[in-house]
N, C-alpha and C positions, 0 to 999 in steps of 0.2 A: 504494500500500500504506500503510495506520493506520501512524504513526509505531511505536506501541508495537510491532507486530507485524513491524517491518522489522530486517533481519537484520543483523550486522556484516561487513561484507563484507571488510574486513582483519584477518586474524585472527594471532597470534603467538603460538606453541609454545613453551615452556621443557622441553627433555627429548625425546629422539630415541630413546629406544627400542623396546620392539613396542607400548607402548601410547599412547605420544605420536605414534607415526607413523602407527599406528592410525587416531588422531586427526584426524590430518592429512590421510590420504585420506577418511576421513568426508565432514571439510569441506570439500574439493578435488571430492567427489560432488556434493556441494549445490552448490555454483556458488561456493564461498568460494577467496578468497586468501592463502594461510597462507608466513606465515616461520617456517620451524622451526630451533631452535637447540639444539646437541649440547652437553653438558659434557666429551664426547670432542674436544677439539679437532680434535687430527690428523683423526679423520670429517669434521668443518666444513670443513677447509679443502682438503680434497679438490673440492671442488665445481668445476664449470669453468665461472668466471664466474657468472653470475646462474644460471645452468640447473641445476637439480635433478640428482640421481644417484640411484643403485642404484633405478633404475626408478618414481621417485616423478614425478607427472603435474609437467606446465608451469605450473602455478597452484602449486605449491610452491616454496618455495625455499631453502637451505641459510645462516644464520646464523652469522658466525665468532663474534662476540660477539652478548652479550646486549642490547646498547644498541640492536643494531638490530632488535629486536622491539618498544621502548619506544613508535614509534609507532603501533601496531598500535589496530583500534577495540577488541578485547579478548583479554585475554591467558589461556591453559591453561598452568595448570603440570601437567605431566605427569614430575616427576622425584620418587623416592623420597622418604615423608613423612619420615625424619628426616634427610635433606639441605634440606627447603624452605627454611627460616630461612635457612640458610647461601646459596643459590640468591639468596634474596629481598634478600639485603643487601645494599645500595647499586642497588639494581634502583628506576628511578625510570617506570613510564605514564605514561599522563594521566591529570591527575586526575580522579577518581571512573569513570577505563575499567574493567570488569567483568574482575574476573580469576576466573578459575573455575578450582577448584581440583579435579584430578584423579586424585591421590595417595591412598590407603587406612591410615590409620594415627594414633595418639595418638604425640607427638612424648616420646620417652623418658626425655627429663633434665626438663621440666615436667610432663607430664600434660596435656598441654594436645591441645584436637581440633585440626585444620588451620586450621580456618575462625578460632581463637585465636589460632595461631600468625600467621595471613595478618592482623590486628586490630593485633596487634603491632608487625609491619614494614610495610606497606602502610596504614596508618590511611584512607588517601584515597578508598584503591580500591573499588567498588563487589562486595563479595565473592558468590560463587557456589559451586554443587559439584556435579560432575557423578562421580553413582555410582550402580551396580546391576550385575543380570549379565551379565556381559560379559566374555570370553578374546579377548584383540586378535588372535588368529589367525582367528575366527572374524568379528571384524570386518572383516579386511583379504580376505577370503574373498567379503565380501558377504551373510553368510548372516544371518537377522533378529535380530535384536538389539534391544531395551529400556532405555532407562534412567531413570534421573531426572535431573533439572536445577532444583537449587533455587535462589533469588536472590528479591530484592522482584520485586513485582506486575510493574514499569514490564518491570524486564531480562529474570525467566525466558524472557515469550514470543519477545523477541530473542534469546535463547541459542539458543532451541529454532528459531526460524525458523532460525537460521545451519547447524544440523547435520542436522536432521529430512530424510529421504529413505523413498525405499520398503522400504529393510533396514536404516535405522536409527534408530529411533522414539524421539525425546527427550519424556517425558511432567513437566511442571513442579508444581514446589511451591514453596512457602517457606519451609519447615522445616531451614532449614540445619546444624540443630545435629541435627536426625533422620537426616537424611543422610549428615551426617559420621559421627557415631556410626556407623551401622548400618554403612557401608564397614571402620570398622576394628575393629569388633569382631567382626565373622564372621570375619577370619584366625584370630583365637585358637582360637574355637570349631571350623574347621574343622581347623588341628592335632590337637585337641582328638578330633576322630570318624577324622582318621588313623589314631593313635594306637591305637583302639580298635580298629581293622581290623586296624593291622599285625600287633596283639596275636592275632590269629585270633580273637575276639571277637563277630566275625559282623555282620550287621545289623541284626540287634533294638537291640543293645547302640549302634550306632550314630544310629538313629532317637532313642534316646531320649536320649543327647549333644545332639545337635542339638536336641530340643523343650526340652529344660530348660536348653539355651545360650540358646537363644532366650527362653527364661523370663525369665532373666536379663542378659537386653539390654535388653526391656521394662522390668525396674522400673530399672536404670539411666538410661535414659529419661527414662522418667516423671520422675525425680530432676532430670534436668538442663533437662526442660521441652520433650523431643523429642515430638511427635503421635506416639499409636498409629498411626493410619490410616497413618504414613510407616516405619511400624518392619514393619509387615504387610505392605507395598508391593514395591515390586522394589525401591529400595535398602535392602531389611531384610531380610524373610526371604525374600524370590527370591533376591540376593546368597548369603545364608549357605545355600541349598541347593542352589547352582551350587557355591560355593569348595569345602563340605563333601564334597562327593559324586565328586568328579570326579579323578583321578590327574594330570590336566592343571594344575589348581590347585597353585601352590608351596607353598602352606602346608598342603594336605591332603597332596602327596606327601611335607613332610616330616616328616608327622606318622606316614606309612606307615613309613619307613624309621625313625624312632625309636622305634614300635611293635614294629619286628619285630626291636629289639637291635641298632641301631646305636650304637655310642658320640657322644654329643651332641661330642665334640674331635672326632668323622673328620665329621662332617655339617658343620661351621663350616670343614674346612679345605679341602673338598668346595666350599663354597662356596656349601651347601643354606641358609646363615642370612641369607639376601637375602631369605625367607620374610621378609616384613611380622609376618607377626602374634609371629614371636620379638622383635622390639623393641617390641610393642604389647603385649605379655602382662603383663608387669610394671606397663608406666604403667597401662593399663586397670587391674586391680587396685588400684592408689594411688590414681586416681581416683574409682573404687567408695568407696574405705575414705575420702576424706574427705566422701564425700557420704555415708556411714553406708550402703550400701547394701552387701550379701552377695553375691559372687557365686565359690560354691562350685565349679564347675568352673573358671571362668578362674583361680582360685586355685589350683588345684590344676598346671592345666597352667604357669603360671609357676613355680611349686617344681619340676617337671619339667626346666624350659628354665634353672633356674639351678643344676640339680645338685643340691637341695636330698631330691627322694626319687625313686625309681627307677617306669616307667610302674605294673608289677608292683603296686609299693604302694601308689601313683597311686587305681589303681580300685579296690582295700581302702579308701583312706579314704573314697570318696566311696559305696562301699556299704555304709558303716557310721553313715552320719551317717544320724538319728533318721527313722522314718517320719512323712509329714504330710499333709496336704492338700495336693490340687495347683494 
């Protein structure tokens, strides 16, 4: 097998929940050998000996610490985007080992995408990011699924050889910053068409959420230097009309249940605000506004998510703002 096109056959997991584990049987289908490692301790060290648990195949295997995934040929962070930094600190691979980053979200105290944050703490690391639609139930199901895999020339095809199987189709780019973007700006948006559902609102009202979210991810984009072609793709708008549409999605159900008059205090104590896109609402917004760019709904659904106006008046302002070309 072409060098370029030869897979990583040691692979190491940061993050053991359904979508790291996900993951993990992915890679354990292809023929990969994955250490996965839990920020649940007590989970970790349950393990008996080297041998896997709660029914994960013999090619996996359970991390008490993070050091022992360091030697891995490349590493998935698959733990919540504004935990990565904290994850990533004092976290040493090898140098320039491919970490690919599989968290959805702009990190909340900077504004910063993932693949920023990973730039930060990792400078060595050869960065990647694996995004589009996908519900890790449906992966671990086996049922077909799509993604993207972005990194330079040399690494995507190796990502994509390591995970690629018959029900899981890794399709590669280089657009890293499209990528990242388009993953975490569709939680907002799909809030965002919750919302309007919960509201009784209907589906017109939805549909057009969604195109004019999507409007406004493109010229953000464009702003930051993301390809069309990767914003149109499955980690763009395939992603934001999987998240949007579907009751299964944390960020579209809680955007249901804040539509339909839930107090935003019982949904956080609920435990609904593990939703991504509530701590992405705001940076995305900051981030828009220092790149001069407008984006009238993610705007709106952050004054939502900080108290600041009620859904009700929500969709008064934004059906009151000027008619124009589309």
């Amino acid at each position: 097998m072409p060098e370029e096109t030869k897979a990583y056959d040691n692979l190491g997991i940061l993050g053991a929940g359904a979508w790291g584990t996900a993951l993990a049987l992915v890679a354990a289908k292809a023929g990969r050998t994955v250490m996965l490692w839990s920020q649940n301790r007590t989970w970790a060290e349950a393990r008996d000996g080297d041998r896997p648990i709660s029914g994960l195949p013999a090619t996996v295997s359970l991390a008490v610490s993070r050091e022992e995934t360091e030697a891995a040929d490349a590493i998935l962070l698959a733990v919540p985007a504004q935990h990565l930094r904290a994850v990533l600190s004092g976290f040493r691979p090898k140098r320039s080992c491919p970490v690919v980053i599989c968290a959805k979200g702009i990190e909340h105290a900077t504004g910063l995408l993932m693949t920023e944050v990973l730039a930060e703490t990792l400078p060595h690391s050869e960065p990647a990011v694996l995004s589009g639609p996908s519900f890790a139930h449906d992966v671990v199901q086996g049922l077909p699924t799509a993604v993207t895999i972005a990194a330079r020339a040399p690494i995507a095809p190796r990502l994509q050889a390591s995970f690629g199987h018959a029900s899981f189709r890794p399709y590669t780019s280089e657009d890293l910053i499209g990528v990242a973007l388009g993953g975490a700006a569709k939680n907002v948006y799909a809030i965002a068409c919750g919302v309007a559902i919960g509201m009784g609102l209907g589906e017109s009202a939805r549909a057009a959420l969604l195109a004019r979210g999507f409007a406004e991810l493109r010229r953000l984009g464009a702003s930051l230097g993301a390809k069309e072609e990767t914003l149109m793709g499955l980690s763009g708008l395939g992603d934001l009309v999987l998240t949007a549409t579907s009751p299964t999605s944390r960020n579209y159900s809680f955007g249901l249940l804040l539509g339909a008059g839930h107090p935003l205090a019982e949904l956080r104590a609920r435990g609904q605000s593990l939703a991504e896109g509530v701590a992405t609402a705001p940076a995305l917004v900051a981030r828009a506004r220092r790149e001069g760019i407008e984006l009238p709904v993610a705007e709106t659904i952050a004054e939502i998510l900080d108290g600041r106006i009620a859904p009700s008046e929500a969709l008064l302002q934004l059906m009151v703002r000027p008619l124009k070309m589309e």
